[in-house]
C-alpha positions in Angstrom: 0.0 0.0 0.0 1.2 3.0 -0.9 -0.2 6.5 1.3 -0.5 9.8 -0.6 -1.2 13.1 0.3 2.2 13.0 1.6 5.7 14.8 0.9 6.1 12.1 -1.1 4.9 8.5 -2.2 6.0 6.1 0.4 5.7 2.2 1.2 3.5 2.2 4.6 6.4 -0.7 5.9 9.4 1.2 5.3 8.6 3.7 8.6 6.3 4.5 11.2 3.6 6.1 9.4 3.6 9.5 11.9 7.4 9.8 9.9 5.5 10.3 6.4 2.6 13.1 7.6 4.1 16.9 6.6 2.4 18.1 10.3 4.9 15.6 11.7 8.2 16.6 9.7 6.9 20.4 10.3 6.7 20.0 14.0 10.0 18.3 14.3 11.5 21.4 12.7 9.8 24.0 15.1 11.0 22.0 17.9 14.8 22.5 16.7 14.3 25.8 16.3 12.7 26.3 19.5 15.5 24.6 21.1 18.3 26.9 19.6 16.0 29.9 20.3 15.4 29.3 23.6 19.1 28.4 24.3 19.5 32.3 23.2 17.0 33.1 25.8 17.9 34.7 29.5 17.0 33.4 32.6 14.6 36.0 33.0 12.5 34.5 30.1 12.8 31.1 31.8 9.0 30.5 32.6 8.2 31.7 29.2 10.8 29.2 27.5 10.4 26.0 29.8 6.5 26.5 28.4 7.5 27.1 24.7 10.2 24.0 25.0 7.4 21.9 26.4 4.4 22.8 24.2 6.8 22.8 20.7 8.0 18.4 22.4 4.2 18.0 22.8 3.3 18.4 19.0 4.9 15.9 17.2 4.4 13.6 20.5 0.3 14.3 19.9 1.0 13.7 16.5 2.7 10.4 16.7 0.0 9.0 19.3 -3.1 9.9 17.4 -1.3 7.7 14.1 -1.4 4.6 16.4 -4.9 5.7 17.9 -7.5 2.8 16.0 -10.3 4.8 17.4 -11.2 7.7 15.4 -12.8 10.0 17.9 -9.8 9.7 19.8 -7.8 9.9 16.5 -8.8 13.4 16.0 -9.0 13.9 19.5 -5.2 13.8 19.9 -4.8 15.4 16.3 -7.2 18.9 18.1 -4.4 18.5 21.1 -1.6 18.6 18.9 -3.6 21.6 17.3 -3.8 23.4 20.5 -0.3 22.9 21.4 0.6 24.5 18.5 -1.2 27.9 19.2 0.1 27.6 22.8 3.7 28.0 20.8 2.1 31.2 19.2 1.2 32.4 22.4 4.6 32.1 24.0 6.0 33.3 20.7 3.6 36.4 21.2 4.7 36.4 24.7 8.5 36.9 23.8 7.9 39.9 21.5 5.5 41.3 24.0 8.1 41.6 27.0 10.9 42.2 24.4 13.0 39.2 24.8 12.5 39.0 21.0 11.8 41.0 18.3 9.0 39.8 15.1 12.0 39.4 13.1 13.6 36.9 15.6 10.2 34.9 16.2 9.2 35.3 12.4 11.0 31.9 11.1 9.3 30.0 14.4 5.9 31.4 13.6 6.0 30.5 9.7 7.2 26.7 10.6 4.5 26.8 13.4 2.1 28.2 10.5 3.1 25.2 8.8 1.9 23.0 11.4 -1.0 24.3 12.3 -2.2 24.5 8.7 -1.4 20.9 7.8 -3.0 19.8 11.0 -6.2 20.8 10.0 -6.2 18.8 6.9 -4.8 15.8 8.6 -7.9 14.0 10.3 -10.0 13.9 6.6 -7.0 12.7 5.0 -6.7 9.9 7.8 -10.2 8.9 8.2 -9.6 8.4 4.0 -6.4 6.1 4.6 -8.4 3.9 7.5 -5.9 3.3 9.4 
């Protein structure tokens, strides 16, 4: 079986099927950003970057879980928690530029990877309930 609607046509066996969805590959890139960024960031931003560390791990971990979810209410459940994690990284994003730890410009590359996200993972339940997984 082949899945589609992906970066790219992919045997299902070669890899766990979380490693093929764009949301996935999106989110794992925000979370390496967010690491070097808030390795820039001072101690007093701490609160503000243990939160954005933590909510930018808890994507693709949503993510991953709701792929080996069979039951899809709780499927797109996890998907809508991975969602909100996302905007919770806005807000802390927001958050930075608002106490001027960081300026847009510093927080723009974060926000257009999290844009990424966020966009994909509202496309990603219809496109699963079409694979039944």
């Amino acid at each position: 079986m082949i899945l589609s609607g992906f970066r790219k046509e992919v045997p299902v066996r070669s890899v766990f099927i979380h490693e093929k969805l764009d949301p996935y590959r999106d989110s794992l890139a925000f979370a390496a950003w967010v690491a070097h960024t808030v390795g820039q960031l001072s101690a007093r931003e701490h609160h503000v970057a243990e939160r954005l560390a933590a909510a930018s791990l808890s994507i693709p971990l949503a993510i991953a879980r709701a792929c080996a979810e069979s039951d899809e209410a709780e499927r797109e459940k996890t998907f809508r928690v991975a969602h909100g994690q996302a905007l919770e990284c806005a807000v802390c994003l927001d958050v930075l530029v608002a106490t001027g730890a960081r300026s847009e410009l510093d927080v723009r590359g974060g926000k257009e990877r999290l844009g990424a996200v966020v966009g994909a993972l509202e496309h990603v339940v219809p496109l699963l309930e079409t694979l039944a997984l």
